[in-house]
C-alpha positions in Angstrom: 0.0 0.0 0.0 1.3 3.0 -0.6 2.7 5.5 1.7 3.1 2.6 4.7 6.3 2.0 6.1 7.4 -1.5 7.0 9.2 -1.7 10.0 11.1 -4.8 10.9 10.3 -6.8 14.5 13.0 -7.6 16.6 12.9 -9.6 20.1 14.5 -7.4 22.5 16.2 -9.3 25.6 16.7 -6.9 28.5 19.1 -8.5 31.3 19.2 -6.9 34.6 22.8 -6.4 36.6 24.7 -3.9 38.3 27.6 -1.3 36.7 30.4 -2.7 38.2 29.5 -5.9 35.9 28.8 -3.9 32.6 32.5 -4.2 30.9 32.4 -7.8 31.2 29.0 -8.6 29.9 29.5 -6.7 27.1 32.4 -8.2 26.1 30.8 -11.4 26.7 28.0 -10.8 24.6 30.5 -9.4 22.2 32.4 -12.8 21.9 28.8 -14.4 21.3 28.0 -12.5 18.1 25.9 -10.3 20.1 26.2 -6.2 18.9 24.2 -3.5 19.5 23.9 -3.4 22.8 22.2 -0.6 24.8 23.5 -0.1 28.6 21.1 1.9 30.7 21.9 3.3 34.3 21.9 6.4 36.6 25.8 7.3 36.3 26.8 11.0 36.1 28.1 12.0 32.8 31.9 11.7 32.6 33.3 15.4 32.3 34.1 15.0 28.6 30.7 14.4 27.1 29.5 17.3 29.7 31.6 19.3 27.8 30.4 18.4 24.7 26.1 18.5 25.7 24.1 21.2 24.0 21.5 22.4 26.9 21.4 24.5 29.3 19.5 22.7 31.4 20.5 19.2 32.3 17.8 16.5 33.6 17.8 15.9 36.9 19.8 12.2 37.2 18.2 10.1 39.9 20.4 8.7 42.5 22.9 6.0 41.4 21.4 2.7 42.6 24.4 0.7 41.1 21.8 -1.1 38.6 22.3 -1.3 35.4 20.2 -3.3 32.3 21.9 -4.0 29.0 19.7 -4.6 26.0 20.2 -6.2 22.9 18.3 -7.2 20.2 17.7 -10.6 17.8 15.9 -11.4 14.5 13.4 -13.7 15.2 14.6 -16.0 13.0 18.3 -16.1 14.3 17.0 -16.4 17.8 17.4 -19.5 19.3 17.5 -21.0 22.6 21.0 -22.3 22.6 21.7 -18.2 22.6 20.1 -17.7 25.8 21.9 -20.6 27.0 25.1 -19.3 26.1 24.7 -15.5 27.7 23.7 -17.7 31.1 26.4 -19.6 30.9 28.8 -16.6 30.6 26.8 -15.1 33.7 27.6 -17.6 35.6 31.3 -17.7 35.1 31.2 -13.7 35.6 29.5 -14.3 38.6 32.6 -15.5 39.9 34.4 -12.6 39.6 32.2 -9.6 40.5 28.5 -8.8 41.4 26.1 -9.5 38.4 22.9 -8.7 40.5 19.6 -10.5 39.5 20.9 -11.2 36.2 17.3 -11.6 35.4 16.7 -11.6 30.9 13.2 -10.4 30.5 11.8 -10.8 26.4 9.8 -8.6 24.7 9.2 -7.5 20.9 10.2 -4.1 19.1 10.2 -2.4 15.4 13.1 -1.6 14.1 13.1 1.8 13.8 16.1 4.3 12.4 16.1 6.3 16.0 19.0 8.2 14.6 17.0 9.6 11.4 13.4 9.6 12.5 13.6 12.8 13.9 14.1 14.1 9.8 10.6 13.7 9.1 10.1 16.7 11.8 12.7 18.7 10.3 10.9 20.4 6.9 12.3 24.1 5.0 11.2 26.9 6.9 11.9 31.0 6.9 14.1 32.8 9.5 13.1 36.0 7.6 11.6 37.7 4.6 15.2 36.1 2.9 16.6 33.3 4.6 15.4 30.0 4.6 16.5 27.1 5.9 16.0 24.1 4.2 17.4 20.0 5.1 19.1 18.6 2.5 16.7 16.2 1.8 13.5 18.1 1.4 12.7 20.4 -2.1 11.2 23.7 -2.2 8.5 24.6 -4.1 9.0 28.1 -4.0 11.8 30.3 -3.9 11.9 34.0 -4.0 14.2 36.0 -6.2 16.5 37.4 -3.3 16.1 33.7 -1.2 19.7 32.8 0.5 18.6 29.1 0.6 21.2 27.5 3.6 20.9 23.5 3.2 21.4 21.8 6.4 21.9 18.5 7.5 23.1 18.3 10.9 23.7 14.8 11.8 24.7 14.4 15.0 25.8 18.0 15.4 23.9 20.6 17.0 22.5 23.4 14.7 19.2 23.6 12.3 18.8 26.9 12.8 14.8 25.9 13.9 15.7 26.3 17.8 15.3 30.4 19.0 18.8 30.9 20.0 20.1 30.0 16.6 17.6 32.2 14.7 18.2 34.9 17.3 22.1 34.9 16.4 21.3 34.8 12.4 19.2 38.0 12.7 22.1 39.1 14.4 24.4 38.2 11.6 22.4 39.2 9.2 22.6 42.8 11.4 25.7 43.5 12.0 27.4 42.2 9.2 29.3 44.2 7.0 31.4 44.2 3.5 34.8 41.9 4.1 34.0 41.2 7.8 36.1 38.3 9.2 33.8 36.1 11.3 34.8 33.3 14.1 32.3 30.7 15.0 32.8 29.6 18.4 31.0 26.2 19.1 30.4 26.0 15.2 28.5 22.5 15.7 26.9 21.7 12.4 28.3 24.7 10.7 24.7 26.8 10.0 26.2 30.1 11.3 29.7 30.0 9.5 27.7 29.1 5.9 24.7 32.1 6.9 27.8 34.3 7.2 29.4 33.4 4.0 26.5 33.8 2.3 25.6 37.2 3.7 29.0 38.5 2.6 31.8 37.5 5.1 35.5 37.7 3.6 36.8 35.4 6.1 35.2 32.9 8.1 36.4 30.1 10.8 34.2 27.5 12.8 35.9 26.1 15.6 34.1 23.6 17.9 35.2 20.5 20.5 33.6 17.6 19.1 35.5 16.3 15.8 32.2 14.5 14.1 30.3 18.4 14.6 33.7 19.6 12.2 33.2 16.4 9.6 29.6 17.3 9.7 30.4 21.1 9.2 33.0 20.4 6.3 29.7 18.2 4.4 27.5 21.4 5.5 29.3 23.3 3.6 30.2 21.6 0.7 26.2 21.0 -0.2 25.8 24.9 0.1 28.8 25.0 -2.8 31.3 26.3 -0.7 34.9 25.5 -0.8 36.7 24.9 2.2 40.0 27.4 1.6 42.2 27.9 4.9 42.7 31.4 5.4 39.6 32.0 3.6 36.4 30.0 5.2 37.6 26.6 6.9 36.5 24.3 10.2 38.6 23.2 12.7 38.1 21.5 15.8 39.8 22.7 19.1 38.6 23.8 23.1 39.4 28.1 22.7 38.5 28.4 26.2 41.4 26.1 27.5 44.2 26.5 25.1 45.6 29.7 24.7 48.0 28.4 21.6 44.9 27.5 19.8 43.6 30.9 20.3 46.8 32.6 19.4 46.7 30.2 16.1 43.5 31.0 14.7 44.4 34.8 15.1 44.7 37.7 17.9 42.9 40.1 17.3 41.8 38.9 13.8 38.0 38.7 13.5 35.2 41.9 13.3 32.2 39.3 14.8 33.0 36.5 17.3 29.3 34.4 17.2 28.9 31.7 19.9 25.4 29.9 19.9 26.5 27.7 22.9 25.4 27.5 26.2 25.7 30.3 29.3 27.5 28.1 31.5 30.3 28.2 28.7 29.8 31.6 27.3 30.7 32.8 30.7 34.3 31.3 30.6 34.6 32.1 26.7 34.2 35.8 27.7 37.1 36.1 30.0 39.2 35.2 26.7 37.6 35.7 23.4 38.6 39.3 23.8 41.8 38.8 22.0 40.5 37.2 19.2 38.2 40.4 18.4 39.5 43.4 16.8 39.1 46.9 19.1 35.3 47.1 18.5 34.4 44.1 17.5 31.3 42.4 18.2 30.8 39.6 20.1 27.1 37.5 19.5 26.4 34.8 21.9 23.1 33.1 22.3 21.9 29.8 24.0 21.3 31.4 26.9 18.5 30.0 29.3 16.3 33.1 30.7 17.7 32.6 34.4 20.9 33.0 33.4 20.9 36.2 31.6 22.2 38.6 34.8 25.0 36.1 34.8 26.2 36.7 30.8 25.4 39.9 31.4 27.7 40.3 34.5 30.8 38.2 32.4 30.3 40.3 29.1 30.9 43.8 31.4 33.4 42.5 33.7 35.3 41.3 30.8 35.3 44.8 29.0 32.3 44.2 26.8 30.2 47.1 26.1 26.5 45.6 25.4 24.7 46.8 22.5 21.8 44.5 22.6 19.3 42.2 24.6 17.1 40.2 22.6 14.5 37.5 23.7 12.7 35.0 22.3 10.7 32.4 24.2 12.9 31.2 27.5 16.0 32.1 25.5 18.6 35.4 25.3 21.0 36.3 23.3 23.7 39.3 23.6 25.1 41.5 21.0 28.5 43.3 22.8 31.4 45.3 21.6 35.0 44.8 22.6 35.9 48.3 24.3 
């Protein structure tokens, strides 16, 4: 029929243990021909993937019970008793070594559905403006307007559609305060959206920088579909942490760039202020967004205590973003 989708069935096998245990069941199922596996539990975040999360405002993580279940999944047809048989046997030998808990296999039946791409059929072209429109790169317009700067986007696993507010906020920024020639730094570049806007509205020079390597392969792609060649000196993305390493900052240029934009987070935009000053020309201006409403006297406090002079507040829905000038 047309239009249905056919989604696979899998038999999904939860199996209860503790975290201390996790490493070696996985390898164990590993050695069985098991992969796949999803590991669910209630630790903390290491540091490094803190670092590299894209809200403001984290869930609240229940307390750490030292429980753990690890799921995997079969094909009905390859599943077969002797399988189950195996994974208790390897229990039981791990058993000897460290806690497993209950090690208790519950069964149950699931579609096999692309988790990592469903969220595309959400994602359709849409305006930030009377000109720019944003449109995923695999959806068509039917109409385009004569003075259209049509950005194609697809994001991956990199943050940046340009559909959330704080993006759109630091866009109409862009779109603003840029001028003939500027040289742009994108700070937090993630998928790359703000560095191609500002190409396409006229930037001489433009760099992404961001923390997470697959958000720079994802940026590089970005721009590539939007027909833009990736020159360095000219419009390039690298990755890099600007708030820790002062070499990288005196690499990509002191005092170099007109507009420093930053749609990242407060709780990092705070730190990024005490040192993106010497990346920005005298007067240059600094655009930050992904600011959570609760946080704004905080920004606001870094950007003057850090020799920013603030041109603008803007708000839209629970989010705030800045427009400052270096003094």
């Amino acid at each position: 029929m047309k239009g249905m989708v056919l989604y696979m069935k899998w038999t999904k096998f939860s199996l209860e243990t503790t975290t201390e245990a996790v490493d070696l069941i996985s390898s164990m199922l590993d050695d069985i021909g098991i992969e796949g596996i999803e590991i669910e539990d209630k630790l903390p975040l290491p540091e490094e993937d803190m670092k590299k999360m894209f809200v403001d405002i984290l869930p609240i993580m229940e307390e750490d019970d030292g429980i753990a279940n690890i799921n995997f999944y079969l094909d009905p047809e390859d599943y077969s008793e002797d399988i189950l048989l195996k994974v208790r046997e390897g229990l039981e030998e791990i058993s000897q070594f460290v806690n497993i808990g209950s090690g208790q296999i519950t069964v149950s039946e699931t579609k096999d559905i692309d988790w990592v791409n469903n969220w595309k059929q959400y994602f359709k072209p849409f305006r930030i403006d009377d000109t720019i429109v944003i449109k995923p790169t695999w959806e068509t317009l039917e109409h385009i307007n004569e003075n259209d700067l049509v950005i194609e986007i697809d994001p991956g696993t990199a943050f940046g559609t340009g559909s959330h507010e704080t993006t759109k906020l630091c866009i109409l920024a862009l779109k603003k305060y840029m001028k003939p020639n500027s040289v742009v730094l994108d700070a937090g570049s993630g998928s790359g959206i703000l560095s191609i806007i500002a190409k396409k509205l006229g930037a001489k020079e433009i760099l992404g920088i961001d923390i997470d390597e697959h958000a720079t392969d994802y940026a590089i792609e970005n721009a590539g579909v939007n027909n833009i060649d990736i020159k360095a000196g000219y419009f390039n993305f690298v990755t890099g942490n600007i708030i820790e390493d002062g070499g990288i900052r005196a690499e990509i240029g002191l005092e170099k760039y007109d507009i420093v934009v930053a749609n990242i987070l407060a709780d990092v935009i705070i730190p990024l202020a005490h040192v993106i000053g010497e990346n920005l020309k005298h007067g240059g201006v600094f655009i930050t967004s992904g600011i959570i409403n609760t946080k704004e006297d905080a920004v606001r406090t870094a950007l003057i205590s850090n020799n920013f002079i603030i041109e603008e507040v803007n708000h839209m829905g629970d989010w705030v973003s800045f427009v400052a000038k270096k003094n």
